[in-house]
The first five atom37 places (N, CA, C, CB, O) and aatype in JSON, in Angstrom:
{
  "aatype": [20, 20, 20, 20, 20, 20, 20, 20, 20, 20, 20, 20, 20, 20, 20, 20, 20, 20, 20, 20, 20, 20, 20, 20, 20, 20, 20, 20, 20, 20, 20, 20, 20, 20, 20, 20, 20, 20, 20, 20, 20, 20, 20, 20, 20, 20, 20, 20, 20, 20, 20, 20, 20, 20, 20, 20, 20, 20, 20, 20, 20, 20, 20, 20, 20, 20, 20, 20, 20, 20, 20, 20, 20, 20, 20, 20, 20, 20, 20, 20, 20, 20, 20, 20, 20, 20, 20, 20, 20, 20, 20, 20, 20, 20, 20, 20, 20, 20, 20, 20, 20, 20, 20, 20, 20, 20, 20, 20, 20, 20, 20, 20, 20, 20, 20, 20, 20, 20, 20, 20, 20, 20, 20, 20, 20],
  "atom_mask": [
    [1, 1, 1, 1, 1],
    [1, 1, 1, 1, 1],
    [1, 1, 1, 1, 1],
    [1, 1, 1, 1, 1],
    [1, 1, 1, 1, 1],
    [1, 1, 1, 1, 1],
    [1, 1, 1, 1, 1],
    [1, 1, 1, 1, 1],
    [1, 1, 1, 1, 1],
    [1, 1, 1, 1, 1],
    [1, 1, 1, 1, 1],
    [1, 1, 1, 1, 1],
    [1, 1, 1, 1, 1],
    [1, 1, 1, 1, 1],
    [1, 1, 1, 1, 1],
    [1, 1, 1, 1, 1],
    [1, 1, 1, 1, 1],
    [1, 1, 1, 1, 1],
    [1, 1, 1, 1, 1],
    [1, 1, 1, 1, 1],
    [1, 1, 1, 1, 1],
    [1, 1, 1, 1, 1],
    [1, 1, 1, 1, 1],
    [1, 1, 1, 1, 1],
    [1, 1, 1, 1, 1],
    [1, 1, 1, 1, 1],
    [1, 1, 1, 1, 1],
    [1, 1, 1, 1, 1],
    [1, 1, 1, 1, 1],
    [1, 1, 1, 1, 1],
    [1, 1, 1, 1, 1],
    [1, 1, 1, 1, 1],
    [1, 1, 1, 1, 1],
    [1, 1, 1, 1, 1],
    [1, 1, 1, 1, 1],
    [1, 1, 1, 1, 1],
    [1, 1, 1, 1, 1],
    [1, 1, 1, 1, 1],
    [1, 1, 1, 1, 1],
    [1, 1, 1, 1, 1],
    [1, 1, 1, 1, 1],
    [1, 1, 1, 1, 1],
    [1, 1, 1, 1, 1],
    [1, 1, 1, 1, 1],
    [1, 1, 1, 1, 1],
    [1, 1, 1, 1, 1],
    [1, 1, 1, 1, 1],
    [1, 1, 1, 1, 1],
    [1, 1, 1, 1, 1],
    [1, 1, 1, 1, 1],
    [1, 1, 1, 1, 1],
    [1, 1, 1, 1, 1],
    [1, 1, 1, 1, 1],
    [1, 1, 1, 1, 1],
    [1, 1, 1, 1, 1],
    [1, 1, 1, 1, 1],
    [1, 1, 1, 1, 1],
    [1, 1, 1, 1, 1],
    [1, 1, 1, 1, 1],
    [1, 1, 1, 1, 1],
    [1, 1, 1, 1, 1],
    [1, 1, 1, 1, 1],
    [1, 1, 1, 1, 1],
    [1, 1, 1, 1, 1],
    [1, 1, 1, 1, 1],
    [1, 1, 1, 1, 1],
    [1, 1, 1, 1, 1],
    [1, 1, 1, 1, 1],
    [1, 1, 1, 1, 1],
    [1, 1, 1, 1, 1],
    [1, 1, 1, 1, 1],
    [1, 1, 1, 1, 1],
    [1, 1, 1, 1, 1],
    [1, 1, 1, 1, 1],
    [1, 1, 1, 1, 1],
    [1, 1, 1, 1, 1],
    [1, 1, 1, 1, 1],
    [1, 1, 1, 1, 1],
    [1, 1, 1, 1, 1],
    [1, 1, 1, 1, 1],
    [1, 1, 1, 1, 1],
    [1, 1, 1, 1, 1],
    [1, 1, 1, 1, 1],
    [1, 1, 1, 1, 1],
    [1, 1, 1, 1, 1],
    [1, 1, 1, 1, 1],
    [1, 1, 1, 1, 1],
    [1, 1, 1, 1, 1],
    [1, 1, 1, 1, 1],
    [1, 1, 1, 1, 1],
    [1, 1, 1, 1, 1],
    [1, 1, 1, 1, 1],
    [1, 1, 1, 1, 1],
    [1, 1, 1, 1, 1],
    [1, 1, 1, 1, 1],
    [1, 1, 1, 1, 1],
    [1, 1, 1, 1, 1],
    [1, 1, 1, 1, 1],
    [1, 1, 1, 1, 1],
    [1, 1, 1, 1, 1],
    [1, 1, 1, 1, 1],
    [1, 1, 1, 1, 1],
    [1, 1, 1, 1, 1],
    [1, 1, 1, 1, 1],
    [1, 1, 1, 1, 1],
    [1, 1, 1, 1, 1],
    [1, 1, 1, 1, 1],
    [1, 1, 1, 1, 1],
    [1, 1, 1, 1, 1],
    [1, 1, 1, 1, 1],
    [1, 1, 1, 1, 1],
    [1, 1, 1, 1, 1],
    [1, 1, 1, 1, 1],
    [1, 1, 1, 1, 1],
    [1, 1, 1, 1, 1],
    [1, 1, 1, 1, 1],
    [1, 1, 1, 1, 1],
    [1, 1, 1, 1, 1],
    [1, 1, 1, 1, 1],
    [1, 1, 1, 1, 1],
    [1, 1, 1, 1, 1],
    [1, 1, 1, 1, 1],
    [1, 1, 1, 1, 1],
    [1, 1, 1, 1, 1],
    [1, 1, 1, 1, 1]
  ],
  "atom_positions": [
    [[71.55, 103.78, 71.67], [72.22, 105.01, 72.09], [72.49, 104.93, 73.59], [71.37, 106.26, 71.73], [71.59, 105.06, 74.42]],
    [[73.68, 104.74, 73.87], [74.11, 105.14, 75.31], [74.22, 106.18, 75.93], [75.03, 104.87, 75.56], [74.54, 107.14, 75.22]],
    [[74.04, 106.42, 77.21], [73.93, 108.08, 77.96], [75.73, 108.12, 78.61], [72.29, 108.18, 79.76], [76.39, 107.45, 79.4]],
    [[75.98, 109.49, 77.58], [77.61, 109.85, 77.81], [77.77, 110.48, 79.12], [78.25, 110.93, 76.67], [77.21, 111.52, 79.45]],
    [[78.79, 109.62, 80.05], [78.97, 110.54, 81.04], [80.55, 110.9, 81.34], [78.26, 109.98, 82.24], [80.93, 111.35, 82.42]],
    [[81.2, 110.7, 80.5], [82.72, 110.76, 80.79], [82.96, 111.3, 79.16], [83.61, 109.01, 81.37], [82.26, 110.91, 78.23]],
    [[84.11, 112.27, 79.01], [84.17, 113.33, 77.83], [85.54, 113.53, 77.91], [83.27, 114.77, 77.95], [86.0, 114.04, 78.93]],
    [[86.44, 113.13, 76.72], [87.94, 112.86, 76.65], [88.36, 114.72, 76.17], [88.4, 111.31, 75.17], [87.59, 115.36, 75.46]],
    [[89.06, 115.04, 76.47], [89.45, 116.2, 76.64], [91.74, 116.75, 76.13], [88.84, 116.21, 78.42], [92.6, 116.44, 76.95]],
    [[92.03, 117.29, 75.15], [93.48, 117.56, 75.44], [93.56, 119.23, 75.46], [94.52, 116.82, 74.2], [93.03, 119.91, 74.58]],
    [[94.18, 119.68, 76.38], [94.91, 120.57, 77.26], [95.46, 121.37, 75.87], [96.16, 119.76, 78.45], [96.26, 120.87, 75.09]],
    [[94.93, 122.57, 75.73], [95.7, 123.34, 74.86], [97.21, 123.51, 75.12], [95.13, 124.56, 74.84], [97.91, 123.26, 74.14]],
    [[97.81, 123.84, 76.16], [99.15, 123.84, 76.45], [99.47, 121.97, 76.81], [99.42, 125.08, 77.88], [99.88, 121.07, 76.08]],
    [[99.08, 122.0, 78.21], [99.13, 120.52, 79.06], [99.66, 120.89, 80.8], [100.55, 119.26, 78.13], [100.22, 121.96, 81.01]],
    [[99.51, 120.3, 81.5], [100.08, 120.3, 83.2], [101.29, 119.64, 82.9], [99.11, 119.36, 84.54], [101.22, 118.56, 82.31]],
    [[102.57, 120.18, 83.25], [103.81, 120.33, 83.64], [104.04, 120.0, 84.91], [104.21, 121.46, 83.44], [103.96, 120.86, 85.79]],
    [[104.53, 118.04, 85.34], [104.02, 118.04, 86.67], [105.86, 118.04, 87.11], [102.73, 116.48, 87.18], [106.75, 118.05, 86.25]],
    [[106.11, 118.04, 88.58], [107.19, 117.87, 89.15], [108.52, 117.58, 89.0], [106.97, 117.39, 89.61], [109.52, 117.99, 89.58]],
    [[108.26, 116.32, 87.6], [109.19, 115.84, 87.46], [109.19, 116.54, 85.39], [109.06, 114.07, 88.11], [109.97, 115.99, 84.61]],
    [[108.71, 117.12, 85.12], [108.54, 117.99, 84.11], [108.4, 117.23, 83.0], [109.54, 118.92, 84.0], [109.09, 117.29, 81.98]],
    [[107.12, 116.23, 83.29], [106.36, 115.57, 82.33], [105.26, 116.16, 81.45], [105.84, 114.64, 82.94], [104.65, 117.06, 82.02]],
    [[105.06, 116.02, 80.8], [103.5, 117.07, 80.23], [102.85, 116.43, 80.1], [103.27, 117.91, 78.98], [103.24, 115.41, 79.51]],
    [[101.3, 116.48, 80.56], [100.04, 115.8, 80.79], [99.48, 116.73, 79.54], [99.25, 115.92, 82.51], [99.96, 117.85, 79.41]],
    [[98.61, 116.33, 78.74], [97.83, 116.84, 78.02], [96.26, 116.37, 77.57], [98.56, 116.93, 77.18], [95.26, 117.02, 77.27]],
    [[96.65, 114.5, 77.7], [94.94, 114.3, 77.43], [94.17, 113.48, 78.39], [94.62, 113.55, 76.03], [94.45, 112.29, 78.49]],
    [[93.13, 114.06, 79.18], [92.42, 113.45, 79.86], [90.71, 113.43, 79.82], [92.91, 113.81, 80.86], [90.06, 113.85, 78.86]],
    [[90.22, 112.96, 80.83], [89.09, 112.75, 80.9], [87.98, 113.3, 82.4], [89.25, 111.4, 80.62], [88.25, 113.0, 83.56]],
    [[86.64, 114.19, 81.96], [86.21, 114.71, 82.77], [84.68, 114.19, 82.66], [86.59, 116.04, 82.71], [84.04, 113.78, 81.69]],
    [[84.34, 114.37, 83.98], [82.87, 113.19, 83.79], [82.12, 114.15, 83.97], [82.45, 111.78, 84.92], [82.53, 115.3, 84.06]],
    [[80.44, 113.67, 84.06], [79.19, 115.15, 84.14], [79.21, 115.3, 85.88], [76.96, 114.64, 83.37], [79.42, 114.34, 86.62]],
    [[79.02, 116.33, 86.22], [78.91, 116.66, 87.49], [78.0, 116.05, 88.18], [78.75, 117.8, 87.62], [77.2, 115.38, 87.53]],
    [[77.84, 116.1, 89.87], [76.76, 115.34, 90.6], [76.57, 116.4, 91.26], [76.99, 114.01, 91.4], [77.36, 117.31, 91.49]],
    [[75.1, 116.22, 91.68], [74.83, 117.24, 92.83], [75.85, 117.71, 93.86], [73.83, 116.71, 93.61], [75.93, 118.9, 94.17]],
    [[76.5, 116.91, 94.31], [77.52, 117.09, 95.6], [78.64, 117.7, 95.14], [78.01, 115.74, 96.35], [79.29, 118.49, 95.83]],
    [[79.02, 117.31, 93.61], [79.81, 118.11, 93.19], [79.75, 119.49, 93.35], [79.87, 117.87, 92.21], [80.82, 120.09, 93.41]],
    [[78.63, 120.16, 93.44], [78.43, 121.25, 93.37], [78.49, 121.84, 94.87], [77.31, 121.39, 92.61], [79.1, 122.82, 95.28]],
    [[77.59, 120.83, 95.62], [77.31, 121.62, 97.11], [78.76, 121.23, 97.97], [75.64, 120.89, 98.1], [79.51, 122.1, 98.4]],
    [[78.96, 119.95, 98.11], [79.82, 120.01, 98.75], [81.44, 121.05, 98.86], [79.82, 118.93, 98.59], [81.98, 121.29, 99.94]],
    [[81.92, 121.48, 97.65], [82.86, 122.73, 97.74], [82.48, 123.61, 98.59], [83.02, 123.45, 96.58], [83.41, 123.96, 99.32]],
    [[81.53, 124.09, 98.8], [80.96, 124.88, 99.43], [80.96, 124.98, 100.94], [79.98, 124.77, 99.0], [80.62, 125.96, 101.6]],
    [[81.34, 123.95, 101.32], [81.71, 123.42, 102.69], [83.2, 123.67, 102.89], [81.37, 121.82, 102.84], [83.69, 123.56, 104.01]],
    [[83.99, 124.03, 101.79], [85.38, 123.92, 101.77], [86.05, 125.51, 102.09], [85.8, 123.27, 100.25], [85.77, 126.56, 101.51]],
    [[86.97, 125.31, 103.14], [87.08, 126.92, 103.88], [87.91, 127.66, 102.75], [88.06, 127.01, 105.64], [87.79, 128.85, 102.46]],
    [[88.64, 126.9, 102.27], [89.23, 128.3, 100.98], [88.44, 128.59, 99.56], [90.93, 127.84, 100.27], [88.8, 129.38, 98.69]],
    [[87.19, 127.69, 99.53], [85.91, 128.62, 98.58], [85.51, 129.65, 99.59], [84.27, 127.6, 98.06], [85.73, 130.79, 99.18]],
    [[84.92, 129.59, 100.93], [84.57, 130.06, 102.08], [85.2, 131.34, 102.1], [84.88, 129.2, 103.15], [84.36, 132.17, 102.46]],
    [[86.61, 132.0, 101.81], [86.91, 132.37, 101.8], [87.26, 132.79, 100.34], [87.2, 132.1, 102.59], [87.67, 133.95, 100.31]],
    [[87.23, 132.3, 99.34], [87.38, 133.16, 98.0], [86.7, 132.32, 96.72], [89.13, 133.46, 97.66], [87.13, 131.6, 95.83]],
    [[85.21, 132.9, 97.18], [84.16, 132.2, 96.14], [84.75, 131.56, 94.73], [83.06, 133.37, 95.69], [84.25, 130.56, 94.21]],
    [[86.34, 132.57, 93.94], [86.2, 132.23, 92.76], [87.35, 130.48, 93.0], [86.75, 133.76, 91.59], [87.69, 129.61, 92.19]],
    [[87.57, 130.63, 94.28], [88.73, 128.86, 94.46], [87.65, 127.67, 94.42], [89.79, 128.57, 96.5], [88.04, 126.55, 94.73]],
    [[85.95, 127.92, 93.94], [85.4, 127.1, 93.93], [85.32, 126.31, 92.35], [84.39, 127.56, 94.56], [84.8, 125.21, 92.18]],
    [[85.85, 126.99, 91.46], [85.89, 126.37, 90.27], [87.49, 125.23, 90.3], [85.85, 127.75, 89.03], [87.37, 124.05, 89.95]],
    [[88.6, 125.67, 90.65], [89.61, 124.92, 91.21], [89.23, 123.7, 91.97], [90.31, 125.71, 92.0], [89.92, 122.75, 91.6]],
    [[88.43, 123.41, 92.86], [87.39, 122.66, 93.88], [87.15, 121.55, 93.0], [85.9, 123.51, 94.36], [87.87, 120.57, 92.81]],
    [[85.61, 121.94, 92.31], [84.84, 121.31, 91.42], [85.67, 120.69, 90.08], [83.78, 122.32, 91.05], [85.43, 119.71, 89.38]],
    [[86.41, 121.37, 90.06], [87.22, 120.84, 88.7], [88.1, 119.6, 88.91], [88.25, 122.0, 88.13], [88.26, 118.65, 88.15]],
    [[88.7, 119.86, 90.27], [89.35, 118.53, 90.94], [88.42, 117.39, 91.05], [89.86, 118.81, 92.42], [88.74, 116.22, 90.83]],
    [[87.52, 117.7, 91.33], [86.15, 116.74, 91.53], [85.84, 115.87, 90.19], [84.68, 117.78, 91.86], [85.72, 114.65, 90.15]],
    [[85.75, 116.66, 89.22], [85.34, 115.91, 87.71], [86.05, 115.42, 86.91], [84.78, 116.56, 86.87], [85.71, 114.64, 86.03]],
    [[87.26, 115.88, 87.13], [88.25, 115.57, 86.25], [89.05, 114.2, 86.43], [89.11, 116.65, 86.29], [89.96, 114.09, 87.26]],
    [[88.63, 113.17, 85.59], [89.04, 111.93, 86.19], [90.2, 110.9, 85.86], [88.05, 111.29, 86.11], [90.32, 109.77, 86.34]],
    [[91.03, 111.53, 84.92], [91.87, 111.41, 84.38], [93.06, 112.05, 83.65], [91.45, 111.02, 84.07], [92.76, 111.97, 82.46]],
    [[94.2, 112.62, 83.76], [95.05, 113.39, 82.97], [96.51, 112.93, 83.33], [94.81, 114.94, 83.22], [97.18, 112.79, 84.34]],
    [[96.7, 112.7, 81.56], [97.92, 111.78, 81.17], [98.24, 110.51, 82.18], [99.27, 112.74, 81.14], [97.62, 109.46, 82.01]],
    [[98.92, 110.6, 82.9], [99.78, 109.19, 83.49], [99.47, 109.65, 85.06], [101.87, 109.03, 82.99], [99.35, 108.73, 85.86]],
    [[99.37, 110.64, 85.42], [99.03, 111.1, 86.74], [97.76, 110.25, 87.52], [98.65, 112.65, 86.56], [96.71, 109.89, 86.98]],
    [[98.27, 109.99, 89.26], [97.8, 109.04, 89.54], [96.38, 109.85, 90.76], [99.11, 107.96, 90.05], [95.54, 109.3, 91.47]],
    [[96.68, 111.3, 90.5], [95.41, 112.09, 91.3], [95.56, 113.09, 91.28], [95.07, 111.95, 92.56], [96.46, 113.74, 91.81]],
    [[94.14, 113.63, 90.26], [94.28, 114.59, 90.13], [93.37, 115.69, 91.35], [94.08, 114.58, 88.8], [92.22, 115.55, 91.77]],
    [[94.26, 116.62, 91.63], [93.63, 117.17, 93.33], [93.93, 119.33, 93.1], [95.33, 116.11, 95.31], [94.69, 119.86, 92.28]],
    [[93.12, 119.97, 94.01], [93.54, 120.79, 93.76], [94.99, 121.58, 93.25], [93.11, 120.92, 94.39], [95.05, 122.48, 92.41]],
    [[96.02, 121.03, 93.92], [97.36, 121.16, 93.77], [97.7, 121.41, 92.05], [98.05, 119.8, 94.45], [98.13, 122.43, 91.51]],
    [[97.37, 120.16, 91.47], [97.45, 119.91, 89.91], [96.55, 121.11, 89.44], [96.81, 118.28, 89.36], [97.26, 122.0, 88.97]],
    [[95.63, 121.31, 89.42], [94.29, 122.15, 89.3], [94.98, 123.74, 89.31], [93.03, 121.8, 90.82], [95.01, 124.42, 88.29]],
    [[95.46, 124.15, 90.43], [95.52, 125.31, 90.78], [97.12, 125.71, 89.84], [95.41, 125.4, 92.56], [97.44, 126.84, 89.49]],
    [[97.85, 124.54, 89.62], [99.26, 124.96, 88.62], [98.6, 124.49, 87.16], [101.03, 123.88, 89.07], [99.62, 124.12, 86.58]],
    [[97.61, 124.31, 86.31], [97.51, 124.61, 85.39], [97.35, 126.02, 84.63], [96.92, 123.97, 85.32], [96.64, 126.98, 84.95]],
    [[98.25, 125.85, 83.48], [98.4, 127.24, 82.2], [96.98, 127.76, 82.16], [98.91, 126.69, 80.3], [96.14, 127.03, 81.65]],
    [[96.55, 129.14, 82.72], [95.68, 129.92, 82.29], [94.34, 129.25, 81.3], [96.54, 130.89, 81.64], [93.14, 129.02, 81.44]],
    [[95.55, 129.09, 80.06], [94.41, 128.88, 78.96], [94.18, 127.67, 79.46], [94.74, 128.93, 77.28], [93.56, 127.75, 80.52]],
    [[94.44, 126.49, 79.1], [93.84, 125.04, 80.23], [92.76, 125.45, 80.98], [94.97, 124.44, 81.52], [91.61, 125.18, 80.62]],
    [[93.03, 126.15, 82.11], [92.3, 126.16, 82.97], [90.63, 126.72, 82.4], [93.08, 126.94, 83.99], [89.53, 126.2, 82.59]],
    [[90.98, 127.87, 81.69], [89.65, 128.55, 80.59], [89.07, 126.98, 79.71], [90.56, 130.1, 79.0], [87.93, 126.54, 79.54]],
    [[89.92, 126.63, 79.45], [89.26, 125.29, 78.01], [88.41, 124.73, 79.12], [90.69, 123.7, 77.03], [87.19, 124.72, 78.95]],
    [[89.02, 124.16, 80.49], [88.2, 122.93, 81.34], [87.16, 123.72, 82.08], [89.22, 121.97, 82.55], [86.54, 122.92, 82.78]],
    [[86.66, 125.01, 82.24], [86.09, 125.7, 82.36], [84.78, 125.47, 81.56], [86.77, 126.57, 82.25], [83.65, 125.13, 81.91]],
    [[85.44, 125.83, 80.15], [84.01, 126.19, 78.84], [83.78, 124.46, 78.91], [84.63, 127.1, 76.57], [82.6, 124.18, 78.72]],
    [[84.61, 123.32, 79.13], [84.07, 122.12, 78.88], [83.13, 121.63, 79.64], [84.89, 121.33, 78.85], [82.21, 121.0, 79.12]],
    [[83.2, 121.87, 81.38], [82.83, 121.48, 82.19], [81.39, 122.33, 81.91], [83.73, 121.55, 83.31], [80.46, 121.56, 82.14]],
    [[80.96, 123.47, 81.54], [80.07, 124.2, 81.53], [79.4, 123.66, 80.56], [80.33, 125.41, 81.47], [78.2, 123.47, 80.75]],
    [[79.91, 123.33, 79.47], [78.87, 123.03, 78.09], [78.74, 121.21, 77.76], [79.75, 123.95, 76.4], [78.13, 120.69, 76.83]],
    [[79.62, 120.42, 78.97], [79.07, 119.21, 79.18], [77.54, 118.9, 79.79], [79.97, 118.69, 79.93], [76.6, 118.15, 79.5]],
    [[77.88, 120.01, 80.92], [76.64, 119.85, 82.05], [75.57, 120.72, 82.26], [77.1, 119.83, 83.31], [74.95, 120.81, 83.32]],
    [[75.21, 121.78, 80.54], [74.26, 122.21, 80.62], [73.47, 121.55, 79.92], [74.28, 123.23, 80.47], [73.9, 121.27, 78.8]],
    [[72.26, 121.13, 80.23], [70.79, 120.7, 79.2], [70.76, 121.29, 77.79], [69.25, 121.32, 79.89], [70.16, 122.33, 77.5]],
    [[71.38, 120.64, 77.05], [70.83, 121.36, 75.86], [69.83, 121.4, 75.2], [71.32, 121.28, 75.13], [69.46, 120.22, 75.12]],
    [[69.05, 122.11, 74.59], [67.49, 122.43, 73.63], [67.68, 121.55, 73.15], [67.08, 123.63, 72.56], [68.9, 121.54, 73.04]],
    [[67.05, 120.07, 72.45], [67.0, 119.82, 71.44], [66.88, 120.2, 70.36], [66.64, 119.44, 71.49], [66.03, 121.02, 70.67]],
    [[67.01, 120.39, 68.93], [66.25, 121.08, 67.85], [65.33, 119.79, 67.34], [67.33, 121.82, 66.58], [65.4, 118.68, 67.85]],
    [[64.58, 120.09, 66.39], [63.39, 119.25, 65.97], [63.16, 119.58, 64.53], [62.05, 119.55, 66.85], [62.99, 120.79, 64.35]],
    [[63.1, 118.61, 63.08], [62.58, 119.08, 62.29], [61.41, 119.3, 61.89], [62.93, 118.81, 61.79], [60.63, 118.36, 62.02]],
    [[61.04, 120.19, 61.47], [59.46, 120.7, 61.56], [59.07, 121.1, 59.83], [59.29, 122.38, 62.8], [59.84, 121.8, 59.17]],
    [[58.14, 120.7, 59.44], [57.32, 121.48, 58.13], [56.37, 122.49, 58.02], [56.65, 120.7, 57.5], [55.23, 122.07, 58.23]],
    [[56.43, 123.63, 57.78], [55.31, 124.5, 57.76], [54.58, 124.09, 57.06], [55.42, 125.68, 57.49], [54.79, 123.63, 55.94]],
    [[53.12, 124.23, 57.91], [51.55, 123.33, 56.65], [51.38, 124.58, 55.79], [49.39, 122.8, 57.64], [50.51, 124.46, 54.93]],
    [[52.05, 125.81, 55.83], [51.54, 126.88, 54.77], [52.14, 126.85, 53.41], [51.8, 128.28, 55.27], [51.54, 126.82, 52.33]],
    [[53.48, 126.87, 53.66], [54.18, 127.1, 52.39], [55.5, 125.68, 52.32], [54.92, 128.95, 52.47], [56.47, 125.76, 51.56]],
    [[55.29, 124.59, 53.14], [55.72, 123.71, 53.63], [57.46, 123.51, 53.33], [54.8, 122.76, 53.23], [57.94, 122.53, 52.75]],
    [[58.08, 124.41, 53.76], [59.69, 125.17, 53.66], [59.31, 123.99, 55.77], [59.94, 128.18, 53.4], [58.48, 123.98, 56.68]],
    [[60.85, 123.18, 55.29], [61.63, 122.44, 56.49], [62.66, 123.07, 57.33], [62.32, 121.35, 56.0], [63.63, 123.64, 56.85]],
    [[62.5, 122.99, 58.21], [63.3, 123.99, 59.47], [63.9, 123.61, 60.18], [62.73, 124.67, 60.32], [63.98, 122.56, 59.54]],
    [[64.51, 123.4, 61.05], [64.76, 123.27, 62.72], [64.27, 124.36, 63.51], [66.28, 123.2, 63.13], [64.61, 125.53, 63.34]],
    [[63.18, 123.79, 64.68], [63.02, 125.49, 65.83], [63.18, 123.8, 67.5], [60.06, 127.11, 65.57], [62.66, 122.72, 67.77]],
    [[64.36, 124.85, 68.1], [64.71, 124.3, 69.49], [64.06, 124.34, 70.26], [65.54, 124.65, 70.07], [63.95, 125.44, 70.8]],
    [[63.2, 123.17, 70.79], [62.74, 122.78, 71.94], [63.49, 122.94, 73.33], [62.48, 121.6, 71.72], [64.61, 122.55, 73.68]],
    [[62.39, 123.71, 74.07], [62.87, 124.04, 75.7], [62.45, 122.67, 76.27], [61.96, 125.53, 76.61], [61.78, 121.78, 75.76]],
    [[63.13, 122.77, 77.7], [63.22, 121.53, 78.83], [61.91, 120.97, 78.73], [63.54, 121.98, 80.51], [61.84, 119.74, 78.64]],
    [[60.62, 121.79, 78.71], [59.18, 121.44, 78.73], [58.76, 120.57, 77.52], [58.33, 122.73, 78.74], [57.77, 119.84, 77.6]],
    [[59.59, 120.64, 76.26], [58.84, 120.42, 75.35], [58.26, 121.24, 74.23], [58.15, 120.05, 75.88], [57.95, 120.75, 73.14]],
    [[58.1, 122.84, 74.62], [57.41, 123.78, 73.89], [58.71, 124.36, 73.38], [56.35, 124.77, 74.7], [59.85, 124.27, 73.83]],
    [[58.03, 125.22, 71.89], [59.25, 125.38, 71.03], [59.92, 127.3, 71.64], [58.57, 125.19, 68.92], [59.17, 128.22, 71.96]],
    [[61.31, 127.33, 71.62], [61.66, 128.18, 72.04], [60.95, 129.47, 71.15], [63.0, 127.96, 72.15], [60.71, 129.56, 69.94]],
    [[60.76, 130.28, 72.08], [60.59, 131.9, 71.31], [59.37, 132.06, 70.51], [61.83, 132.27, 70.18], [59.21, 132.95, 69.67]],
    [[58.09, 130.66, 70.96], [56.88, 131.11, 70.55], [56.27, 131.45, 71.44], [56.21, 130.4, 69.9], [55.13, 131.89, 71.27]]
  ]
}
């Protein structure tokens, strides 16, 4: 089993670039620390906390269609919905997820799944 760090992605609509090509499938990798802090250094997050998802998104996104860089510019002219999809992707790539675990009750021995937290211990006991 290899550790995934790059996650192929297509554009519910697609980016409509200059020459009125449509980009639709690319590729976004897991975030790095700096990904995160460094925007933060950047004077138009500085000035409008929510231009930091525009930022970061330029940052991860490492591929779309034939385009040779992808930079805020591209970022900030994507369709609404796009922008929501690379949103929920970027969020549910780079959160930790619970494992689940199968488990047997020694009472009445009925098989389950109950999700393990970051520690190890099972959620919600």
């Amino acid at each position: 089993m290899t550790f995934q760090t790059e996650y192929e992605f297509t554009l519910p609509r697609g980016y409509v670039d200059k020459e009125g090509n449509l980009h639709k499938k690319g590729i976004m990798r897991l975030a790095t620390a700096a990904d995160e802090i460094v925007p933060m250094r950047d004077p138009r997050v500085q000035q409008n906390p929510s231009y930091l998802t525009i930022v970061l998104l330029s940052r991860v996104i490492t591929n779309l269609g034939t385009l040779s860089k992808i930079d805020t510019g591209v970022i900030e002219n994507l369709f609404t919905v796009d922008l929501g999809y690379l949103q929920e992707l970027y969020s549910r790539i780079n959160q930790l997820e619970n494992p689940n675990i199968r488990v047997t009750c020694p009472h009445c021995s009925e098989r389950f799944d109950v999700s393990m937290d970051f520690l190890g211990e099972s959620v919600g006991s």
